[in-house]
C-alpha positions in Angstrom: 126.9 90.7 113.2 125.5 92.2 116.0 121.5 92.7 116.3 122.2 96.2 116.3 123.5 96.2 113.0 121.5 93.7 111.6 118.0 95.5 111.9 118.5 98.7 109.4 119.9 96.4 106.4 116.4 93.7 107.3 113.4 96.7 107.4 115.3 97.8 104.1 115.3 94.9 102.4 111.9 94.2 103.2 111.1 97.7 101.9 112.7 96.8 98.7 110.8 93.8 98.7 107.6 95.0 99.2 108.0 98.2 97.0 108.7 96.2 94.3 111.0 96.6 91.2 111.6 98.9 88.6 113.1 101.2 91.3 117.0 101.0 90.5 119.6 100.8 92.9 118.8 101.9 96.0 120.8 102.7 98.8 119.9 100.4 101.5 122.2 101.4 104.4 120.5 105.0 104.1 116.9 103.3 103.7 117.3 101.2 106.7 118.5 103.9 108.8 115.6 106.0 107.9 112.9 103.6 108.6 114.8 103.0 111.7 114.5 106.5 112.9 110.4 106.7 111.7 109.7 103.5 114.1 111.8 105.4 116.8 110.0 108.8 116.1 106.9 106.7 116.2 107.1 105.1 119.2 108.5 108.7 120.7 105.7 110.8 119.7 103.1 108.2 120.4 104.0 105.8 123.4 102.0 102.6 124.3 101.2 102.4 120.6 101.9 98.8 119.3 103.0 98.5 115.3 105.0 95.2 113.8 108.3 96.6 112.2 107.5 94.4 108.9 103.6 95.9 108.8 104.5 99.6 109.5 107.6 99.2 106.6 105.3 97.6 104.0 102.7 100.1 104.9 105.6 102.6 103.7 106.4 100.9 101.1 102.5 100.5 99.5 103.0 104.5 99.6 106.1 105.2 98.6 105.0 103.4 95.4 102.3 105.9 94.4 105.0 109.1 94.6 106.7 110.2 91.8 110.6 109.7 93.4 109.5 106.1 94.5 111.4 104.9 97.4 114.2 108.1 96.9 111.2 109.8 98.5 111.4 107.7 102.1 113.2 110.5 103.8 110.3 113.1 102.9 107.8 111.3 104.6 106.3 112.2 108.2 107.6 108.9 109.7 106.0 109.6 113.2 102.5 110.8 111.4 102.3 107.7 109.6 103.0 105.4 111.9 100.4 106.3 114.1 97.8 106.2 110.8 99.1 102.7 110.0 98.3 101.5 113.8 94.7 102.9 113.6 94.8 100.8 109.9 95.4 98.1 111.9 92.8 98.7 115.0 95.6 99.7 117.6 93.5 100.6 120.4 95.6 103.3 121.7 96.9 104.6 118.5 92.8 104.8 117.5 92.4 106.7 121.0 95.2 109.2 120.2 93.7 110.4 116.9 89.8 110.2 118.2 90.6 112.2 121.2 94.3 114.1 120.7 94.5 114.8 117.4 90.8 115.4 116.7 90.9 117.9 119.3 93.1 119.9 116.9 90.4 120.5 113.8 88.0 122.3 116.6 89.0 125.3 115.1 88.9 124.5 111.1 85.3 123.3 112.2 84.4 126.0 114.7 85.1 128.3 111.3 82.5 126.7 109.1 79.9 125.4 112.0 79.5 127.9 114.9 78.4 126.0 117.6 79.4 123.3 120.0 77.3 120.5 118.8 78.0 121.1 115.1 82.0 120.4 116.0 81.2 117.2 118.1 79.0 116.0 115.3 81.5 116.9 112.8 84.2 114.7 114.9 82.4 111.7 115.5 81.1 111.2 111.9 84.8 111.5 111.1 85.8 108.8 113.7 83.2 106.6 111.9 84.4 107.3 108.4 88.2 107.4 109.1 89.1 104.9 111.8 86.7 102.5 111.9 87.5 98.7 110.2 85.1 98.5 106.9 83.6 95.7 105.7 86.0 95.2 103.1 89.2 96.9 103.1 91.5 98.8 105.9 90.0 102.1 107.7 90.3 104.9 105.4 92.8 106.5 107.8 94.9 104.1 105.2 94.8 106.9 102.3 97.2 109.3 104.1 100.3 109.0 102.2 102.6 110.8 104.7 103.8 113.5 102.7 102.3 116.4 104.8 101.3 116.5 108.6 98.8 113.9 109.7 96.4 116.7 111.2 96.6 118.8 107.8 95.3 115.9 105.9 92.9 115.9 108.3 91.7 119.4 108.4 90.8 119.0 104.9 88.2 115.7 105.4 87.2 117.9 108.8 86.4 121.0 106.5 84.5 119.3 103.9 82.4 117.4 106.4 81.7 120.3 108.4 80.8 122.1 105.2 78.4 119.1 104.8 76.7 119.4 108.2 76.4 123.3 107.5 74.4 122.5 104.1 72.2 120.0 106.5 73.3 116.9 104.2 73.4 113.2 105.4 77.0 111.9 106.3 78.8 110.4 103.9 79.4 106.7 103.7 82.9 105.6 103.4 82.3 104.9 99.4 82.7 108.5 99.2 85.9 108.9 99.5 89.4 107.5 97.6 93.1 108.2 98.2 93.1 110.7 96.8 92.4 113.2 99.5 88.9 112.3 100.1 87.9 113.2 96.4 87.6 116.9 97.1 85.8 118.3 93.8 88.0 118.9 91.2 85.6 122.0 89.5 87.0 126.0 90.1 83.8 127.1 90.9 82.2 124.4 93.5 81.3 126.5 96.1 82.0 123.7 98.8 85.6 124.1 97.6 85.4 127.5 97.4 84.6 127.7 101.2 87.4 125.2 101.8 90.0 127.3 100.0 88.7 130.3 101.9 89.5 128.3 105.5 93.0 127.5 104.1 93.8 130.9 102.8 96.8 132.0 105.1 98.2 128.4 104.3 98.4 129.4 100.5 99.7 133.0 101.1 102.4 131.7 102.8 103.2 129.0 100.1 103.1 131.7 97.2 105.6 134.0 99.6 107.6 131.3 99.7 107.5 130.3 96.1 108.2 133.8 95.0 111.9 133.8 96.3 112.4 130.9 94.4 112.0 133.1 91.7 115.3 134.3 89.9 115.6 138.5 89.8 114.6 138.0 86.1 111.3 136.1 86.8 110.2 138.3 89.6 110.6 141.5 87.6 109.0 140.0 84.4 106.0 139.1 86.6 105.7 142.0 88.8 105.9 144.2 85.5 103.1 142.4 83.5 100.6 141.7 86.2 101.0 144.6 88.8 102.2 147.2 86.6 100.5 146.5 84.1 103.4 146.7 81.0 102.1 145.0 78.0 104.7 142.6 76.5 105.7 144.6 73.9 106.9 147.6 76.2 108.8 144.2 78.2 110.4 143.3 74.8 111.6 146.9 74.4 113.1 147.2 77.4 114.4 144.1 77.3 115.8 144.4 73.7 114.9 140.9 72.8 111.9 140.0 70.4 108.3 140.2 71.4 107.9 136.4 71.1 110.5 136.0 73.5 109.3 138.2 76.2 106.3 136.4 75.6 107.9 133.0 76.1 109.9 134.6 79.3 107.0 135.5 80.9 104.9 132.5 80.5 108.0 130.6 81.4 107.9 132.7 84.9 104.1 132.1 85.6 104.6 128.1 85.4 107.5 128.3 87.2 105.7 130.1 89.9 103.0 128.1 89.5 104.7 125.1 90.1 106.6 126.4 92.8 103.4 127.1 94.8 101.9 123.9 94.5 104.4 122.6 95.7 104.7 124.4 98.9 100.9 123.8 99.4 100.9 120.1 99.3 104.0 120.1 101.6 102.1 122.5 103.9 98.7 120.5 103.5 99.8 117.4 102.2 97.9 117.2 99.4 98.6 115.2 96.5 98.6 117.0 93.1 95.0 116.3 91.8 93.6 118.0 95.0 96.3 120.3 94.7 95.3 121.6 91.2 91.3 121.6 92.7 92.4 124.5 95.5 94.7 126.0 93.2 91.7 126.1 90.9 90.2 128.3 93.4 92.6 130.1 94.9 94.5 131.5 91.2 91.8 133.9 90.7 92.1 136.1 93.8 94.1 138.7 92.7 94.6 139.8 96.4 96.5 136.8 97.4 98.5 136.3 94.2 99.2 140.1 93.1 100.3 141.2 96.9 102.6 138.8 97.8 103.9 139.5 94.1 103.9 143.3 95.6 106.2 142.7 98.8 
């Protein structure tokens, strides 16, 4: 068999070997032709960066095993994004150049929001090169906790935004104990007002993501919600017009909210790429401003 034709069947059965089992069948022509196309997409977006095939595919594969669809989810991730996080994981020099300098130089305005002045946003960088991309004691860089199911430089607006926030409050920098995988353990209360000040920065983001849940919505759901919350119709007048029996206008409508609700989060971790705890901490935030929720419910 030609080399060619060899290579997409050997990076997917090393995925399935490194994933694990209790996946299923899988469909290994399909895998290996994906991962074949994220080292190509790698290599494209980020020449002179130098990954092994069998590191940057069991780097895939230690991720895919924390998302609910497993290794059905391979296609979702941002191949090219994480490749480049799984170089600086591994001290590639030029992959650790590209996100210090080029992609860092992308959160200047999420910082430039929250600290106003030239300094603040270099300081703000370089405690994030130190937290991020430098080799720990024990354990990879904690570039390592992006899971690839947003946009690298999302994930990082978020750690850029909290630190700034940090900086802003006159704190010390945070050692690399502070964080986890899961999204630098942003607070998880509704009313932490460094979260608040987050969620304010990534407004339009979740505007967007609730316009775009809404047409999700059947007819049926957008009508029950626009009559409850904007007009204000109590669910008895709903159940009248609706000829059905109050408990079940009741159950309608709630039905609508989660599935709006889920809708949205959904949109904003694909947008931000967060997982679903940090998810439900914005959310936590954002689901009380009746200006974002109520007028895209008006449109």
């Amino acid at each position: 068999m030609p080399e060619h034709d060899r290579r997409p069947a050997e990076l997917a059965r090393l995925l399935v070997d490194a994933f694990g089992g209790g996946q299923g069948t899988v469909d290994e022509a399909a895998a290996g032709e994906a991962l074949v196309g994220m080292l190509a997409g790698g290599r494209m977006s980020w020449p002179g960066v130098d990954l092994a095939e069998p590191a940057f595919v069991t780097h895939v594969a230690e991720r895919l095993r924390g998302h609910p669809r497993g290794l059905a989810a391979l296609r979702e991730l941002h191949g090219a994004d994480l490749f480049l996080a799984c170089a600086v994981a591994h001290q590639d020099a030029r992959a650790i150049w590209i996100v210090s300098q080029e992609v860092f130089s992308r959160l200047d305005g999420t910082i430039a929001r929250i600290v106003d002045d030239g300094a603040g946003v270099d300081e703000v960088k370089q405690r994030l090169r130190r937290q991020l991309l430098v080799l720990p004691a024990v354990g990879p860089p904690r570039i390592a906790a992006y899971q690839g199911r947003g946009a690298l430089v999302a994930w990082l607006r978020i750690a850029a935004a909290r630190e700034a926030l940090k900086l802003r409050r006159g704190d010390l920098p945070v050692t690399l104990d502070d964080y986890d995988d899961r999204l630098m353990s942003l607070p998880l209360a509704a009313d932490d007002a460094e979260l608040a000040s987050i969620a304010r920065v990534y407004r339009p983001q979740l505007k967007a993501a609730i316009a775009d849940a809404v047409v999700t919505l059947s007819a049926e759901d957008q009508h029950l919600l626009r009559s409850h919350h904007l007009q204000g119709r109590t669910i008895d007048d709903l159940a009248q017009e609706l000829r059905v029996h109050r408990a079940t206008a009741a159950r309608w409508v709630t039905r609508a909210r989660t599935r709006l609700g889920k809708s949205i989060k959904r949109e904003l971790r694909r947008r931000l790429g967060l997982t679903r705890k940090s998810c439900d901490s914005l959310m936590g935030v954002f689901i009380d401003d009746p200006e974002i929720t109520l007028g895209v419910l008006r449109s």
